[in-house]
Structures are given as structure tokens and as C-alpha cells.
C-alpha positions in Angstrom: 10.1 -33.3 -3.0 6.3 -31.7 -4.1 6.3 -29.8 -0.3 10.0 -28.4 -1.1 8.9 -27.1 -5.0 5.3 -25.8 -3.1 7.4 -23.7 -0.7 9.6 -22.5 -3.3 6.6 -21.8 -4.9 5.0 -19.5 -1.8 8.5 -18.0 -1.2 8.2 -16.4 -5.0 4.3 -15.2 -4.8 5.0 -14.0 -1.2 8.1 -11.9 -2.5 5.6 -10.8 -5.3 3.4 -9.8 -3.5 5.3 -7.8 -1.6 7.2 -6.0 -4.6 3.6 -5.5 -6.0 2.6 -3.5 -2.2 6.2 -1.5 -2.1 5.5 -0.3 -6.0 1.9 1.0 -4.5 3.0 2.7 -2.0 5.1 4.8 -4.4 2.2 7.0 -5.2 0.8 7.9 -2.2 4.5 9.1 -1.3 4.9 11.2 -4.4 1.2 12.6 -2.5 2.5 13.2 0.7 5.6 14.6 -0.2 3.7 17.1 -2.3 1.3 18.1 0.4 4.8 18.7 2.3 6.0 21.1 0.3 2.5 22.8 -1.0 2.4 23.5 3.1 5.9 24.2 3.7 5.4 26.5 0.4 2.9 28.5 1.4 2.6 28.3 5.1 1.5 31.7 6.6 -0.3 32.9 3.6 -4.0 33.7 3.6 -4.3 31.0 0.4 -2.3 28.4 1.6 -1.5 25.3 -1.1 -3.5 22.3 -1.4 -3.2 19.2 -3.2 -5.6 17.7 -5.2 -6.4 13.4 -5.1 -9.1 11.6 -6.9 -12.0 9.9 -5.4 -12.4 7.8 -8.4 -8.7 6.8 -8.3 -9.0 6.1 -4.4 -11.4 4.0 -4.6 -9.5 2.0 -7.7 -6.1 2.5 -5.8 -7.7 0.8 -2.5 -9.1 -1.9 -4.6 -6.0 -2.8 -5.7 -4.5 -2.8 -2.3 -7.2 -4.5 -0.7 -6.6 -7.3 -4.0 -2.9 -7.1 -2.7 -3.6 -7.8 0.9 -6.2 -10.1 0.2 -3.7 -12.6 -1.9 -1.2 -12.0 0.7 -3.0 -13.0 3.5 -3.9 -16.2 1.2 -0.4 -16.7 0.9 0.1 -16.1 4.7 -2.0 -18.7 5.7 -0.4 -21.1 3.2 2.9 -20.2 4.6 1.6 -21.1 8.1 0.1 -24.4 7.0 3.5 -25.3 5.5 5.4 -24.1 7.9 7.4 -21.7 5.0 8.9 -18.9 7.3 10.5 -16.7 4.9 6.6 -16.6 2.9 5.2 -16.4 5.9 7.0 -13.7 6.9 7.3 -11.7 3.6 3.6 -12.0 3.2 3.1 -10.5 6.5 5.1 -7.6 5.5 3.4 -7.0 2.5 -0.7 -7.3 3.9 1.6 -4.4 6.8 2.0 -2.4 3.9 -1.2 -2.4 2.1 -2.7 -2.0 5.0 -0.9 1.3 6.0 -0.6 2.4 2.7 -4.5 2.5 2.3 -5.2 4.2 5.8 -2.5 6.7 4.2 -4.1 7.6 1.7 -7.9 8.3 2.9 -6.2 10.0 6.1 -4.3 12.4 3.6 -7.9 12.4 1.6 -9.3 13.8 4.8 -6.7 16.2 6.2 -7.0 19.7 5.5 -4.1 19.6 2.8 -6.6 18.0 0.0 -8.8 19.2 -2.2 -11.0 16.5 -4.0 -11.4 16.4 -7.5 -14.1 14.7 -9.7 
């Protein structure tokens, strides 16, 4: 009965977790969509458009993802232990998403389309 509640139990923080890694990813789309259009916008011209990102936020932003993938790979490894599929497999998505969220972000940081700001 307890390993049937538990499971419940990792099936709900898994799906959490993954929620928590889909609504972090929503700014770093807003970002990319805006460098988009800044180079669609002024492509050809000698002062072509830029965004701007924070280093300050980055490093807070990737934090909070590496908090996220950190908890999900706990979960993961619960999942595995209790041989809880769906959490295990949730999880997995949501430690894919932080992960490429975060490399999203610094390689947008780094491309040409950025200009950091304090």
C-alpha cells in the first residue's frame, strides 16, 4: 500500500518538476524569438539590431535550472529504484529540458545577436 502512495507521490514531483522546467523555458523563447526578429528587422543594415540579456540574470536563471535538473534527476533515480515508469520518464524529460534550455541560453549569450548588459 506505502510503495503504491510513494509512487503516486514521484509521479506528482516528477510532473512538477517538469511544469516548473516548461515555465523556464518560456523566457529564453520570448529571447530567441526577439533576436529573430531584431535580425530579420534589420538584416542588411550597417547597424544591425541586437538584443540585450543579463549576466546577473543568467547566472540566477541557470541556477534555477541547474536546482530543477538537480531535483529531477533525484526524482529520476527514485523512479528507477521503484520501478515508477511514468516518473521516471517525466523526470527524464524535464532534466532534457533544463539541460537544453540552459545551453540555450549561454549559446544565444555568445552569438553575435547579444549585447550584455550589467
Amino acid at each position: 500500500m506505502q510503495s503504491s502512495n510513494f509512487r503516486k507521490a514521484l509521479n506528482i514531483a516528477s510532473l512538477a518538476t517538469l511544469v516548473a522546467a516548461l515555465m523556464l523555458s518560456a523566457p529564453i523563447a520570448e529571447r530567441f524569438i526577439a533576436a529573430i526578429w531584431q535580425w530579420h528587422k534589420f538584416a542588411g543594415y550597417s547597424n544591425d539590431g541586437h538584443i540585450s540579456l543579463s549576466l546577473k540574470t543568467g547566472l540566477l536563471f541557470s541556477g534555477l535550472l541547474a536546482v530543477t535538473f538537480g531535483f529531477a534527476l533525484w526524482i529520476n533515480r527514485l523512479a528507477k529504484h521503484c520501478v515508477a515508469r511514468r516518473a521516471r520518464n517525466w523526470s527524464f524529460l524535464a532534466m532534457y529540458v533544463a539541460a537544453t534550455v540552459v545551453v540555450a541560453y549561454w549559446l544565444l549569450g555568445v552569438s553575435g545577436l547579444n549585447v550584455w548588459r550589467a
